[in-house]
C-alpha positions in Angstrom: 23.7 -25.3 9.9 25.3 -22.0 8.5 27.2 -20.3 11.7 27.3 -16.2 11.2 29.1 -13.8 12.8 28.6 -10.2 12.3 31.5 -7.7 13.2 29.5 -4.4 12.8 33.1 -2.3 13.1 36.3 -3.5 11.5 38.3 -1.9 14.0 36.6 -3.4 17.2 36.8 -6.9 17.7 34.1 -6.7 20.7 31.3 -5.3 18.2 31.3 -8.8 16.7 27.5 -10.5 17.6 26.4 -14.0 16.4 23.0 -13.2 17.3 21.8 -11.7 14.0 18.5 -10.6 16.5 20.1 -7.7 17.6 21.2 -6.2 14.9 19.0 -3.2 13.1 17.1 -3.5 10.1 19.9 -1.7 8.2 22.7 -3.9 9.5 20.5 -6.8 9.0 20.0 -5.8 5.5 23.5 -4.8 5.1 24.6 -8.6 6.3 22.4 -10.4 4.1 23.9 -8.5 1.0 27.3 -9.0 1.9 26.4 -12.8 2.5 24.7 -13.0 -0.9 27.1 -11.3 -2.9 29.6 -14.0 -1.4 27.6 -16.9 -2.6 26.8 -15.2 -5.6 30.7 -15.6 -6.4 30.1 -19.2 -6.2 27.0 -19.6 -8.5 26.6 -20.0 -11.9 23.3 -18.1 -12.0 22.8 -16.3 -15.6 21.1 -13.3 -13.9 20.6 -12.4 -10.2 17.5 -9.9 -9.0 17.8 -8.0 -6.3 14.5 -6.3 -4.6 14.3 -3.3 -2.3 17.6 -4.4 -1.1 18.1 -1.1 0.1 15.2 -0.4 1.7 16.4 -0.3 5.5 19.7 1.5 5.1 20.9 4.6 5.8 22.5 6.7 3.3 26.3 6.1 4.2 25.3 2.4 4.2 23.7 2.6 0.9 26.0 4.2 -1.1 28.5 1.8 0.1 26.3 -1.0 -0.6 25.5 -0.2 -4.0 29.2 1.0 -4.7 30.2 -2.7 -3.6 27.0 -4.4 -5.6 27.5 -2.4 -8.8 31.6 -3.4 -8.3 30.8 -7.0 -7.8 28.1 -6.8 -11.1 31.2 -5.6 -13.2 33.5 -8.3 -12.1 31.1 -10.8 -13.5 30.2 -9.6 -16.8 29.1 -12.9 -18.0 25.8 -12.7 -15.7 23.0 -10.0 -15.6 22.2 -8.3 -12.8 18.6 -6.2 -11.9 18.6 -4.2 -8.7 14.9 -3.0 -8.0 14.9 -0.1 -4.9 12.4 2.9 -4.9 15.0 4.8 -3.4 17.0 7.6 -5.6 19.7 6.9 -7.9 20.9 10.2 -9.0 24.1 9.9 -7.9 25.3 6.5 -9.3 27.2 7.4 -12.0 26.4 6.0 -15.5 29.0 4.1 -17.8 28.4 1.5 -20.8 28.1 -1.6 -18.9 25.3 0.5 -16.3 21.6 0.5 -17.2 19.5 2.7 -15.1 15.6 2.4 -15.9 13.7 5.0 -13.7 9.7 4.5 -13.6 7.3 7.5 -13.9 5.9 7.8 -9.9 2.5 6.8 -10.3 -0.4 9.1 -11.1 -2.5 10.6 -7.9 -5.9 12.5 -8.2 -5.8 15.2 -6.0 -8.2 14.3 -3.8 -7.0 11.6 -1.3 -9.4 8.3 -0.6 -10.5 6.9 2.3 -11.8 3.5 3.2 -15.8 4.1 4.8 -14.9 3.1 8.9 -17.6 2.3 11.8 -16.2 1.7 15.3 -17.7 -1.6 17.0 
């Protein structure tokens, strides 16, 4: 049985919460990176993917979390990591050990579809 305690400010001792229930879906996404970048230091994984990680976070949380991700991906430059988000990336800055692939958006027509409906 894994035993986690989240302490949502590092100032405040009383924000701490070990029901992981009542945390938002940012700080709930937020926890589980932190928890799997700390595991990740202990396994010898050749590549790790990470998928809409980011999804849930707010901006301030998201920057820091990709700062931290993209800090922890350069410590261990013997593995490969992939982070997939549909979220912007602009602003992460480039260097040689930093791939960023961006996908064309998908092609709409200009008329939108809809499904044919029929109350009961």
């Amino acid at each position: 049985t894994l035993e986690l305690v989240v302490q949502k400010d590092n100032t405040n001792e009383m924000s701490q919460t070990k029901d992981v229930k009542a945390l938002s879906g940012g700080e709930r996404s937020f926890t589980t990176l932190a928890l799997l970048l700390a595991l990740g230091e202990n396994l010898e994984t050749p590549f790790r993917v990470m998928d809409e990680f980011d999804v849930f976070l707010d901006p301030v949380a998201r920057k820091i979390a990709l700062d931290n991700m993209i800090s922890a991906a350069k410590a261990l430059e013997h593995r490969q990591f992939i982070f997939i988000t549909p979220q912007d990336l602009s602003n992460v800055k480039t260097d040689p050990m930093l791939k960023i692939i961006q996908m064309k958006p998908p092609a709409r027509n200009s008329q939108q579809q809809t499904l044919p409906f029929q109350s009961p």
